[in-house]
Residue, then its C-alpha position, 0 to 999 in steps of 0.5 A: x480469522x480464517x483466510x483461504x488457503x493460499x498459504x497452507x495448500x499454496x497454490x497447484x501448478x501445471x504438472x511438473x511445476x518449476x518457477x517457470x510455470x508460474x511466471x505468466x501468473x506472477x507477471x499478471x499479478x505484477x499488474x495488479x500490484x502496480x494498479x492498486x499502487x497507482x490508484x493509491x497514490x492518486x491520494x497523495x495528489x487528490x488531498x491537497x486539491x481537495x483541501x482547496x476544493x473544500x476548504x479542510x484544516x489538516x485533520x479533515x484532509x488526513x480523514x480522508x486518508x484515514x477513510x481509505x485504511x479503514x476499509x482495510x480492516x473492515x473488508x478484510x474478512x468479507x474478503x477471505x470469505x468471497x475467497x473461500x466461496x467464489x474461488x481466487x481468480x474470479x474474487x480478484x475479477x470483483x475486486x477489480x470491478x469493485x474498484x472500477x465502480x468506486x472511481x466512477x462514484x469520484x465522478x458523481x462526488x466531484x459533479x455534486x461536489x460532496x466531500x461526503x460522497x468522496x469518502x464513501x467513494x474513496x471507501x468503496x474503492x480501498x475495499x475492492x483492493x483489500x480483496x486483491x492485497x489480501x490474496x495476491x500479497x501471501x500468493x506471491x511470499x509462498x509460491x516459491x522457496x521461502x527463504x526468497x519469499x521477501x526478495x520475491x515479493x520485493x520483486x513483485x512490490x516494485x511494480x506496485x512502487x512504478x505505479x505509485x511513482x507515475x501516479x503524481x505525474x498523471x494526477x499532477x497533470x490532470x488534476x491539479x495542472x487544470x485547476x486554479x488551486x492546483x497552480x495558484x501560489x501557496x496561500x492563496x484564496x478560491x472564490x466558490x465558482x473556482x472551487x466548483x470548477x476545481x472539482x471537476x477536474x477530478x472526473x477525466x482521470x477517474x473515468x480514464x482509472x475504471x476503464x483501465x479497470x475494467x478491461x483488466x477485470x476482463x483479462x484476467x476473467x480469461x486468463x488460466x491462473x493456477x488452481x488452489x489445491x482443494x484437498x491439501x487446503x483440509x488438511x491444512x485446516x485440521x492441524x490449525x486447530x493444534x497450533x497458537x497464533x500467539x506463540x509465534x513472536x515474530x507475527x505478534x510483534x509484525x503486526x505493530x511494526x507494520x502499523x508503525x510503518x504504514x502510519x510513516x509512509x502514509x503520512x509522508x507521502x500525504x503530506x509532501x505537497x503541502x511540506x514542499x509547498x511552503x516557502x521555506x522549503x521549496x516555495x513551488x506550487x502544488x503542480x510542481x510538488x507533485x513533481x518531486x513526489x513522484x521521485x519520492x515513490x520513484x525512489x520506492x521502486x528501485x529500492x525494492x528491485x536493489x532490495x530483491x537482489x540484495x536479498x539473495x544474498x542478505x537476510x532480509x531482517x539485517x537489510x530491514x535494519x539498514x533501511x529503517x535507520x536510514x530512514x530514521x536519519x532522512x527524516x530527522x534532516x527534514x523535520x530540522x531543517x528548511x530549504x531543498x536539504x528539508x525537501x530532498x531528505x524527505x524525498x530520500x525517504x521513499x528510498x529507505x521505505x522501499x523494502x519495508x512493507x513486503x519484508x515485514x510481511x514475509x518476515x511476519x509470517x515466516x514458520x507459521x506452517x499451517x496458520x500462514x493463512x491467519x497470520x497473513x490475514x492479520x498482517x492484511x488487517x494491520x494495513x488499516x494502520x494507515x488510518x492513523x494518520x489522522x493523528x499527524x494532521x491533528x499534530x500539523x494543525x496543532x504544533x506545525x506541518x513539519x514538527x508532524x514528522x516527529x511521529x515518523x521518526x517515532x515509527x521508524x524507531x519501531x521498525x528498527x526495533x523489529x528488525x534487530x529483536x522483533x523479527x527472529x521466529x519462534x516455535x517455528x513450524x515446517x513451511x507450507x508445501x506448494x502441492x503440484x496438481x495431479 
């Protein structure tokens, strides 16, 4: 698969470039990061209203989500080719616009309500930030010294990580704080009028989400972001031809391990309100659990400004270590235990996940040289990982939401594995060059 040359070229700064030159550039993309973060997590928080809404078992809730990575690897290629025709900053305008059309179409899906409609609308909204992750995520790992490619993109991933720990609190508040399902106790039945009027809770925020959408989309359509170099991008494509993908263990393994990893995260934070929500873990209503979700994603975002700083110090596949038996440990202690020790161990979780996805990525990538592009490329398509969390909630419906988590553990043991043996190059190539403009 051939992405566009963000990678190879990089990117071509003002005339004497520094890192300075690309600040204003890094700080809008931070934006974007924290945006897409946002609007990902409202996930987390619209799952278990739509349960209720609709009356899903686990498996159906989870397909939802599964819906939404999907479109990861569906939109992967269409989006590297717009790329390639359109140019960078006015791909991220559509995909911006793209989402802004999708959360619209939640506004249609809940006046009907469909639970059809809402999957088509969540597929369409995961597909305009496919065409942001697949450009922004490799953009921001090369556009400085890559040995500070994982603390970078750590640094840049935190602002992902203040959207997503805010997102509960507006959806929580919006959402689930005005309907009947959101602040009833656990367990209890809806009468049909109920659901209906349940599911219209979901278009104020929604309308609220492509507003802010838009007027980004137009920012950045004014906005001077640095050119791609157009003939360092050729001579990048004629060396690809001489180099295997396949011989470079650290991407071929990355890109499990970022499944394995996507498949932990999403199924934690997907799951939260419905494990905390239980009696015998903390007996709270859905409002109220996704109050402590937010501190899950809170502790995501200071693990990645801790981690970003760490890094300039630690290499980041021993930190990577650390972080994936921590988690390994926090989750083992919720899936055996009950209670607020259950409750606030998977909280601890999004402390130890924090640092995971931008260092797998970068560290995936790493001595690419040429083929970071194609590299970068799969590791955007691995996302689609995500999707398997269908497969926990068929293990919730069918031996228990808390024995589910047996399949994290599962995946954290896959990330510790990378770390430690899966991460070291091999048949390293010389790191692209960001070439200044003329």
């Amino acid at each position: 698969m051939a992405l566009p040359s963000q990678h190879s070229s990089s990117v071509a700064s003002p005339p004497g470039g520094t890192g300075r030159s690309y600040r204003p550039a890094l700080t809008l993309l931070a934006s974007l990061f924290f945006m897409w973060g946002f609007i990902t997590v409202i996930n987390g928080v619209l799952l278990p209203h739509l349960r209720s809404v609709f009356e899903l078992d686990y498996t159906q809730t989870t397909l939802i989500e599964s819906v939404w990575f999907i479109a990861y690897f569906f939109a992967s290629i269409p989006s590297a080719k717009l790329i390639e025709r359109v140019g960078y900053q006015k791909s991220i305008v559509i995909g911006l616009l793209i989402m802004a059309a999708g959360a619209l179409g939640m506004t249609v899906a809940a006046s009907l309500p469909s639970y059809g409609v809402t999957l088509v609308m969540l597929f369409v909204i995961a597909s305009g930030i496919t065409l942001l992750q697949v450009a922004a995520n490799p953009y921001v790992a090369v556009i400085g010294p890559p040995e500070t490619g994982s603390s970078r993109l750590n640094l840049v991933q935190a602002f992902n990580s203040l959207g997503t720990m805010l997102a509960p609190l507006f959806a929580g508040y919006l959402i689930l704080g005005r309907s009947r399902g959101g602040t009833a106790e656990a367990g209890a039945q809806l009468t049909q009028a109920q659901r209906y009027a349940d599911a219209q809770s979901v278009i104020l925020p929604y309308v609220l989400v492509a507003v802010v959408l838009v007027v980004l989309a137009i920012i950045i359509a004014r906005f001077p972001l640095p050119a791609l170099g157009a003939s360092t991008q050729r001579a990048a494509k004629a060396d690809r031809h001489q180099h295997s993908l396949w011989k470079h263990r650290n991407l071929t393994l990355g890109i499990p391990t970022m499944i394995a990893y996507l498949l932990a995260e999403i199924g934690v934070a997907n799951l939260f309100v419905n494990f905390v929500s239980q009696p015998d873990i903390a007996a709270v209503t859905h409002e109220q659990a996704s109050r402590y979700l937010s501190l899950l994603w809170g502790g995501m975002m200071v693990g990645r400004f801790v981690g970003s700083l760490v890094m300039q110090k630690v290499a980041p596949e021993r930190l990577l270590g650390l972080f994936a038996f921590g988690a390994l440990v926090v989750v083992a202690i919720a899936t055996f235990s009950t209670g607020p020790l259950a409750m606030w161990s998977l909280i601890a979780v999004g402390l130890f996940h924090s640092i995971m996805f931008p260092t797998i990525f970068t560290l995936a990538i790493r001595g690419l040289g040429p083929l970071t592009e194609e590299g970068s490329g799969l590791m955007i398509m691995a996302i689609a990982g995500g999707a398997l969390v269908v497969v926990q909630g068929w293990l919730a419906d069918t031996y228990g939401l808390q024995n589910s988590f047996f399949l994290t553990m599962a995946c954290e043991v896959i990330v510790l594995a990378y770390a430690l043996f899966g991460s070291r190059p091999t048949h390293a190539l010389p790191e692209p060059e960001v070439t200044p403009a003329a």
